[in-house]
C-alpha positions as CSV (number, residue, x, y, z in Angstrom):
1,X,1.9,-18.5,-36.8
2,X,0.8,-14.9,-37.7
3,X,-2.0,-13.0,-35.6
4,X,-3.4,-10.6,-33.4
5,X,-3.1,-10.0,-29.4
6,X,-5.8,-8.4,-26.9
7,X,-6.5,-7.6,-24.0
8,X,-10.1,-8.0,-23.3
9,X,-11.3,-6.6,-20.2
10,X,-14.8,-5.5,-18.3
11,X,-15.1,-3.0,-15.7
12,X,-12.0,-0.7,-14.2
13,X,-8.8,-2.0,-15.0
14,X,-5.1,0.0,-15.4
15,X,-2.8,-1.5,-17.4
16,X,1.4,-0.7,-17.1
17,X,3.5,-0.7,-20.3
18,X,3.7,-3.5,-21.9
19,X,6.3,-5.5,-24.4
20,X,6.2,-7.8,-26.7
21,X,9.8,-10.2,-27.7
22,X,10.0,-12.2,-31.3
23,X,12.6,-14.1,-32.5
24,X,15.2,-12.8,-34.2
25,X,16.5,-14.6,-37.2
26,X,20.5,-14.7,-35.4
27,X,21.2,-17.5,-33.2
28,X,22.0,-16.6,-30.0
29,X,19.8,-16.5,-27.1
30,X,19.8,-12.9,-26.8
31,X,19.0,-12.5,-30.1
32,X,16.2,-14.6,-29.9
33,X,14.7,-12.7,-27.5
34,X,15.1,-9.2,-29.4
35,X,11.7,-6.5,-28.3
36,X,9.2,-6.8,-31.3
37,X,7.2,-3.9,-30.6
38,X,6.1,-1.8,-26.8
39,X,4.1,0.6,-25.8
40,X,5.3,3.1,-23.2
41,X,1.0,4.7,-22.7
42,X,2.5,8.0,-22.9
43,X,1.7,8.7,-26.7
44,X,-2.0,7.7,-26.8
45,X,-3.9,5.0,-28.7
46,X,-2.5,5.0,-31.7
47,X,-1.5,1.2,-31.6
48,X,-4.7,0.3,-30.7
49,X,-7.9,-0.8,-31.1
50,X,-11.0,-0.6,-29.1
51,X,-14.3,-2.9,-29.0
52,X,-16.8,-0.9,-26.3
53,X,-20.2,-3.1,-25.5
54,X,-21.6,0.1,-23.8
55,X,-19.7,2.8,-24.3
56,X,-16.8,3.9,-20.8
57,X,-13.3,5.3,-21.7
58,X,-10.0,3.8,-22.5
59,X,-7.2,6.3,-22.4
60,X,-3.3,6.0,-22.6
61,X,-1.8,8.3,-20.7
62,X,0.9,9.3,-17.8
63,X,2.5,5.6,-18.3
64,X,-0.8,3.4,-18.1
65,X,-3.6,2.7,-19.9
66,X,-6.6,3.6,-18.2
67,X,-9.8,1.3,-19.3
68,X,-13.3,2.5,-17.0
69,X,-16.2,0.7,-19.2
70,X,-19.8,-0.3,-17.9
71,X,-19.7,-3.4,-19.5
72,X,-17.4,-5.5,-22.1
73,X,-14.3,-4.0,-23.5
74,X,-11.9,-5.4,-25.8
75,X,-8.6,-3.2,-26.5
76,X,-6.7,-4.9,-29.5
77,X,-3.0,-4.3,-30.1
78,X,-3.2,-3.1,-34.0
79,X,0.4,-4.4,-34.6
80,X,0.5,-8.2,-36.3
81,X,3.1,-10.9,-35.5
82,X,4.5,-14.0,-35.9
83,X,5.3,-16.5,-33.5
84,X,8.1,-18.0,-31.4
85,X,6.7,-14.7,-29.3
86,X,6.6,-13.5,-25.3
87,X,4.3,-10.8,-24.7
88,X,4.5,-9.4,-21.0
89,X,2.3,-6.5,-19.4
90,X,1.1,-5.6,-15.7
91,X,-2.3,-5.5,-15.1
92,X,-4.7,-3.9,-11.7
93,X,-8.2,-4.5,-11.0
94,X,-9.2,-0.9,-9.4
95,X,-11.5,-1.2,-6.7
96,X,-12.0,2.2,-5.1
97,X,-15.8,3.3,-5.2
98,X,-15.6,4.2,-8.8
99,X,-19.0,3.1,-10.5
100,X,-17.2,0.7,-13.0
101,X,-15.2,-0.6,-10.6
102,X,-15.6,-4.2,-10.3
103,X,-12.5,-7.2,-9.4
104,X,-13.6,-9.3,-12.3
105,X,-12.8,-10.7,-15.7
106,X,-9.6,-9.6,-16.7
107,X,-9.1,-11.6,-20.0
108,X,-6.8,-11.8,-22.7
109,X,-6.9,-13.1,-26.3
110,X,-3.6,-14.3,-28.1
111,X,-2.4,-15.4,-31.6
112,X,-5.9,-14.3,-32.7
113,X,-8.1,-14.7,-36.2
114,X,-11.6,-14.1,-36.6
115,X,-13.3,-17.1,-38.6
116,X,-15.6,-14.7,-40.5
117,X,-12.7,-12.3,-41.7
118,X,-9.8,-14.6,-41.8
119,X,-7.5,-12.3,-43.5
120,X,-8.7,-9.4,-41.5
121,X,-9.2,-9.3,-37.6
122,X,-10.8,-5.7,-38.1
123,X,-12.6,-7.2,-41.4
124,X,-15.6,-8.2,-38.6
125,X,-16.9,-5.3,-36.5
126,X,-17.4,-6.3,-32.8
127,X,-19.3,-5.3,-30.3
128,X,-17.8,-5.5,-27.2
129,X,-20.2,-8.2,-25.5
130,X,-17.7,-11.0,-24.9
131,X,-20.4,-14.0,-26.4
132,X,-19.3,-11.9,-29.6
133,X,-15.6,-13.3,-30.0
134,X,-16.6,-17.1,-29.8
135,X,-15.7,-17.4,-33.5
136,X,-12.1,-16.7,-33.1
137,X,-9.4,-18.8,-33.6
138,X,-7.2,-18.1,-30.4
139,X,-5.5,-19.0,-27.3
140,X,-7.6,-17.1,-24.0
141,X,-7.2,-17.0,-20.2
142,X,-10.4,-15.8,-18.2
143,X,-8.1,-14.0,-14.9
144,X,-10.9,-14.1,-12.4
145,X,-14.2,-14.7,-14.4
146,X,-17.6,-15.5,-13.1
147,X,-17.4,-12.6,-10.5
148,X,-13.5,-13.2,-9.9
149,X,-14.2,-17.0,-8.6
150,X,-12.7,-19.0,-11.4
151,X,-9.5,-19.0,-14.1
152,X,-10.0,-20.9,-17.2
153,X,-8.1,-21.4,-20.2
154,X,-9.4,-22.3,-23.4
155,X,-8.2,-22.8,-27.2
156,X,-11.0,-21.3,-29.0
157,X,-11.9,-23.2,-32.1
158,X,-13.9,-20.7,-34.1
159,X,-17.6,-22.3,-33.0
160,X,-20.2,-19.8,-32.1
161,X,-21.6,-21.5,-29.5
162,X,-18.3,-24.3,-28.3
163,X,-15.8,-23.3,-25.9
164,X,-13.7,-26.6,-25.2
165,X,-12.8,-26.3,-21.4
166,X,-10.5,-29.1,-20.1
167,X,-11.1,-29.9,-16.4
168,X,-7.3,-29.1,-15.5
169,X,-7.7,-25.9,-17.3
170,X,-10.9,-24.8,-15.5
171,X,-8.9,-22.7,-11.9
172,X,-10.5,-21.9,-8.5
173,X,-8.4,-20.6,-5.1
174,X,-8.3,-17.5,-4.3
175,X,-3.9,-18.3,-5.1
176,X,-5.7,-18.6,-8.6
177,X,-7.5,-15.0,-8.7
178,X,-7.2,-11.7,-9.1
179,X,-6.5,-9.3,-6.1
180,X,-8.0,-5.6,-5.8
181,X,-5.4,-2.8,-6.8
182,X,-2.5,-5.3,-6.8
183,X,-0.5,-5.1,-10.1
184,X,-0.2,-8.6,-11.8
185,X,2.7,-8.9,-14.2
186,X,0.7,-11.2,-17.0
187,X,3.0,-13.1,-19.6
188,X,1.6,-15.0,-22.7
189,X,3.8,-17.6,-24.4
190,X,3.5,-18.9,-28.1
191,X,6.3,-20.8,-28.7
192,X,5.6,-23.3,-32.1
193,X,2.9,-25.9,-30.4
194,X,4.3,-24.6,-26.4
195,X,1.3,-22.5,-25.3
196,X,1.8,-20.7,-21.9
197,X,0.2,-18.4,-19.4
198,X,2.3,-17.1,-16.6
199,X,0.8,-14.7,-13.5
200,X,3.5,-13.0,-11.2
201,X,6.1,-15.4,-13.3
202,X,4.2,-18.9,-11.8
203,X,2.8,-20.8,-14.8
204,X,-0.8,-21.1,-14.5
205,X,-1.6,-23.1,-17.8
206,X,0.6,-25.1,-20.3
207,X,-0.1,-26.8,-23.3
């Protein structure tokens, strides 16, 4: 299994550094768990990506990642892997009067391929406006979408317009949402046909 992560995000949103574990081809446990690739955000944005619907900033700076869009943002980590694979980074939805600041829709794309460049995530230029990655191949959790009310997981299947949504993958409660300027340790899992997504180390969705 060999593709792409992203964070895809809307509004104000800070993101800690992150780190990413593969397997490593020794045996042991620790081994297995050998660091792939991080990024500390005190170097800039040089391994990444970024898909801006309308325009905002996204800089990497002081230790965070600082994304302050109007509208859809998608902030690809350039880097391609292979799976058994843990990625882990911390996450806050800023509210504090800021005019992008808005508790909503932090989402995340992982083990990604774009149907109409398959050999090439970038191949296909993007635009942002989150209707535009429905023809990925992926796995994607929707933090607090629909104005932070709901938490859905999906397996996209490449379809422009289908979005398969199992009723046990489809989240409400606010135990289930995001929380303003509260740092959320996110933690993606693709493990051979194990698919997880942990927040603050609880498993939210399995399959």
């Amino acid at each position: 299994m060999k593709s792409r992560i992203a964070v895809v995000l809307i509004f104000g949103l800070m993101v800690a550094p992150m780190a990413i574990g593969g397997e490593s081809p020794a045996t042991t446990q620790a081994a297995r768990e050998a660091l792939a690739a991080s990024d500390d955000f005190k170097n800039g944005l040089g391994q990444w990506t970024t898909e801006l619907e309308s325009g905002g900033t996204v800089v990497a700076r002081d230790g965070v990642l600082d994304i302050d869009t109007p509208a859809g943002c998608t902030v690809w980590f350039k880097q391609k892997f292979s799976g058994p694979i843990k990625i882990e980074y911390t996450a806050t939805a800023i509210s504090a009067g800021g005019k992008n600041d808005r508790v909503s829709d932090l989402n995340c794309f992982w083990m990604a391929n774009d149907t109409r460049s398959p050999d090439d995530i970038f191949g296909t230029k993007r635009s942002g406006k989150f209707a535009d990655y429905n023809q990925l191949l992926t796995y994607y959790v929707g933090l607090g979408g629909n104005t932070n009310t709901t938490t859905r997981f999906r397996r996209y299947i490449g379809d422009k317009e289908i979005r398969p949504l199992k009723p046990e993958h489809d989240l409400k409660g606010e135990e289930n949402l995001l929380v303003a300027n509260q740092p959320q340790k996110i933690t993606l899992i693709a493990d051979g046909s194990r698919i997880e997504f942990y927040r603050d180390d609880k498993r939210l969705f399995e399959l």
